[in-house]
C-alpha positions in Angstrom: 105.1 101.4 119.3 103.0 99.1 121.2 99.7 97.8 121.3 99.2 100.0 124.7 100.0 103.2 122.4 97.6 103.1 119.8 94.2 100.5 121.9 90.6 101.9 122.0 90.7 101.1 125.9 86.6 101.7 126.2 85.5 98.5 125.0 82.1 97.5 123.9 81.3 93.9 125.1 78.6 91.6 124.5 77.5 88.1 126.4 77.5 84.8 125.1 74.2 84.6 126.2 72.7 87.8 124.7 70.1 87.7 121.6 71.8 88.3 118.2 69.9 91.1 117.2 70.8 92.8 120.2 74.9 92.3 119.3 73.7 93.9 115.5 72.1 96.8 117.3 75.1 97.3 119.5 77.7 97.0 116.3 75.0 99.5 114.6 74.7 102.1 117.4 78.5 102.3 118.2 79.6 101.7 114.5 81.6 99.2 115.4 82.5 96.0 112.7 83.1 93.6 115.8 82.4 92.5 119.4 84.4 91.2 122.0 81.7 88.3 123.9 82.5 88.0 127.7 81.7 85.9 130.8 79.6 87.0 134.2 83.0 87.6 135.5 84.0 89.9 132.1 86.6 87.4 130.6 87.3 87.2 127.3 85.5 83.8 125.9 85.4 84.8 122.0 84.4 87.3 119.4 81.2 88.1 116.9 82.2 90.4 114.1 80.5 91.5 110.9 80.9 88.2 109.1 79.2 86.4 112.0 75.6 87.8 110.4 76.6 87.0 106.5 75.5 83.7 106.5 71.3 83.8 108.3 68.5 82.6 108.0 66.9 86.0 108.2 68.4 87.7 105.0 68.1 84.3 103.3 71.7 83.5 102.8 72.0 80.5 104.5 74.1 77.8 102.7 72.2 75.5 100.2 73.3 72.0 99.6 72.3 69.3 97.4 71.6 66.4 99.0 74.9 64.7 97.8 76.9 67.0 99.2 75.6 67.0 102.5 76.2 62.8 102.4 80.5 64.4 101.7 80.7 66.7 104.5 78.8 64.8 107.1 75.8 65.3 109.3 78.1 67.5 112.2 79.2 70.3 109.5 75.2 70.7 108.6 74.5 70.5 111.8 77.3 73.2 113.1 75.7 75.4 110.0 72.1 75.3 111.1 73.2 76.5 114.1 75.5 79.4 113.1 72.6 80.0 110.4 69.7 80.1 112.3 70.6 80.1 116.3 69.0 83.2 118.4 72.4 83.6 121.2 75.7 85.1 120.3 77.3 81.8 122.2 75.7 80.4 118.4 77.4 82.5 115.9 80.7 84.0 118.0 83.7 82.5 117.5 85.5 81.2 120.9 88.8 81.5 121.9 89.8 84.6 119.5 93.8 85.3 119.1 94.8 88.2 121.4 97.7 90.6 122.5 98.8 91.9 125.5 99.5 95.5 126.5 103.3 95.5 125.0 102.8 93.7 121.8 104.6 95.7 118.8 102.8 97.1 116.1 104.7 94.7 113.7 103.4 91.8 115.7 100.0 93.2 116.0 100.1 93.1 111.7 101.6 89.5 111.2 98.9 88.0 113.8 95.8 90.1 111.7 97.9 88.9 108.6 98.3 85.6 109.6 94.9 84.6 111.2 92.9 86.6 108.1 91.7 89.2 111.5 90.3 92.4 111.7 90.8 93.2 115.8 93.0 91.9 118.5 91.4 91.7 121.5 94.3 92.9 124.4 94.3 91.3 127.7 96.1 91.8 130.9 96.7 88.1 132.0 92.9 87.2 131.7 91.0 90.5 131.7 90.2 92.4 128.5 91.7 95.4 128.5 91.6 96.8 125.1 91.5 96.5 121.9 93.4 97.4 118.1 91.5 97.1 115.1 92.7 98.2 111.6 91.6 101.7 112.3 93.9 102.2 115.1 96.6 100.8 112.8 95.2 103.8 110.3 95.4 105.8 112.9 98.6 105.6 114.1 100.2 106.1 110.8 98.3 109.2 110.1 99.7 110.3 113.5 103.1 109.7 112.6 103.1 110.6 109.5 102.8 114.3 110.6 106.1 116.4 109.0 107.9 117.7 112.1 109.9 120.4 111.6 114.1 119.3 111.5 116.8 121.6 112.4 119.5 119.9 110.2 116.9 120.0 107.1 119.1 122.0 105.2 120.0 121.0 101.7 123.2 119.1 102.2 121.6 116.9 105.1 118.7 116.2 103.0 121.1 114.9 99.8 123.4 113.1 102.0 120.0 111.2 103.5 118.3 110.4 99.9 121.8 108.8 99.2 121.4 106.8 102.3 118.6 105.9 102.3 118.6 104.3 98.8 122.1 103.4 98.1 121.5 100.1 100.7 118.7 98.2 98.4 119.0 96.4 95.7 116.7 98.4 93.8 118.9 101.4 94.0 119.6 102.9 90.1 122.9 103.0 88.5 125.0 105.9 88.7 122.5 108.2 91.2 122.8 111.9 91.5 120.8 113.5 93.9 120.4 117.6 93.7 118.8 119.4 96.1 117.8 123.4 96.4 115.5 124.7 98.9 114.6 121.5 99.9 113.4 120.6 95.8 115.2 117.5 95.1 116.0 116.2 91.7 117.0 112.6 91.3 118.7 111.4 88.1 120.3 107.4 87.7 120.1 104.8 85.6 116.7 102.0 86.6 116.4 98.3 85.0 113.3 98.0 86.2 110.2 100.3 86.3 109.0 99.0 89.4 112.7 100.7 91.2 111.4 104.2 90.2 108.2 104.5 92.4 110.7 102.7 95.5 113.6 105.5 94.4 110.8 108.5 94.7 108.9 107.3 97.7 112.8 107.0 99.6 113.1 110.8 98.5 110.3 111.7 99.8 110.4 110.4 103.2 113.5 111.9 104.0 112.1 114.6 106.3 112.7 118.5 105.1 112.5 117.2 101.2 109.5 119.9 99.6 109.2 118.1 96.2 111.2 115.4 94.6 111.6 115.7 91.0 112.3 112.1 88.8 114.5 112.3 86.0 115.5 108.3 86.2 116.2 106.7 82.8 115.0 102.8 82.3 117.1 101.3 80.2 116.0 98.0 78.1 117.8 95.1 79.5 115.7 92.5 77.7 115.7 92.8 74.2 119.3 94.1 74.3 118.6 97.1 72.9 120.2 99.5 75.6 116.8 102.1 74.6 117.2 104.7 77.2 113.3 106.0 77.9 113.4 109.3 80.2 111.4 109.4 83.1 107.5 110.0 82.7 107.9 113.7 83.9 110.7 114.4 81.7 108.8 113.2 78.9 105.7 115.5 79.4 108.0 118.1 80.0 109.8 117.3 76.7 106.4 117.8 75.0 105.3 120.7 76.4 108.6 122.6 75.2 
């Protein structure tokens, strides 16, 4: 999918020159986390979000420095905080020249840049024109979307088994010696697991193997470190054990 596929394409826009309570008002009314700031001619010049207002003068949470510490970082980083602290136009708070996207950026590019650049939105642009825009919610959105079971012809049991097998005999995290049963679509999984961490990666495989109804875990860890060879049954064998 691409950025085109999953964009809020009615953006709400503030200017660099508008008062910042305005911009909170506007984030308030359209509950919204974010703003893109535009020019007269409605390009993209930067971007005001939520933890633009965290640091003001008006809630009292402006920085505080000793004396000292304002003779290390220097009379422009004090200065450059007063500003962001206590200036009255978004131009004072916004940050310019925001990372962007265009209309046929993946969704796995989309994530790196938010990962990358600590972002919550993308601004998307067609060549200098804003566009759109993906925030984390679209991301949320798109996998609850695609997440929807659709119905699969070939879902029978045999398919479904051959798939689990597929899908987890090419990691390394795949157990020992896996069986896979499946009846009515209720798949049983039984192996030998190293390390704990395999059996939630084993389950979650099973379960997104489309037409699979339940997957059941019967995966043994066995004690590699102290030598031992302890085989410890699987968490829902064991409460089954004790309910016998």
């Amino acid at each position: 999918m691409r950025a085109h596929q999953i964009m809020t394409r009615q953006v709400i826009t503030v200017t660099a020159d508008a008062a910042i309570v305005d911009a909170a008002h506007k984030m308030l009314q359209h509950h919204i986390s974010g703003l893109p700031v535009v020019n007269e001619a409605g390009n993209l010049i930067g971007i005001v979000s939520e933890g633009d207002f965290m640091r003001r003068k008006e809630i009292g949470t402006q920085k505080n420095r000793g004396r000292w510490l304002e003779f290390f970082v220097g009379p422009g980083k004090t200065a450059t905080d007063f500003v962001h602290e206590q200036g009255r136009k978004v131009e004072n708070i916004m940050t310019p020249d925001p990372c962007t996207i265009t209309e046929d950026t993946t969704l796995d590019e989309i994530v790196q840049l938010m990962e990358k650049n600590n972002v919550k939105r993308l601004p998307v642009l067609r060549g200098i024109q804003i566009v759109g825009i993906v925030t984390r919610s679209n991301l949320v959105q798109a996998v609850s979307s695609l997440a929807r079971d659709i119905p699969d012809p070939t879902a029978d049991d045999d398919h479904i088994r051959n798939r689990i097998i597929l899908s987890i005999e090419k990691n390394d995290w795949r157990p020992l010696r896996l069986g896979v049963n499946v009846l009515n679509g209720v798949v049983h999984l039984n192996g030998v697991i190293t390390d704990e961490r395999s059996r939630q990666a084993v389950v979650v495989a099973a379960e997104n193997v489309s037409g699979a109804k339940q997957v059941h875990d019967h995966l043994c860890w066995v004690d590699t470190i102290s030598g031992s060879g302890m085989c410890i049954d699987s968490p829902e064998d064991h409460e089954m054990a004790k309910s016998r």
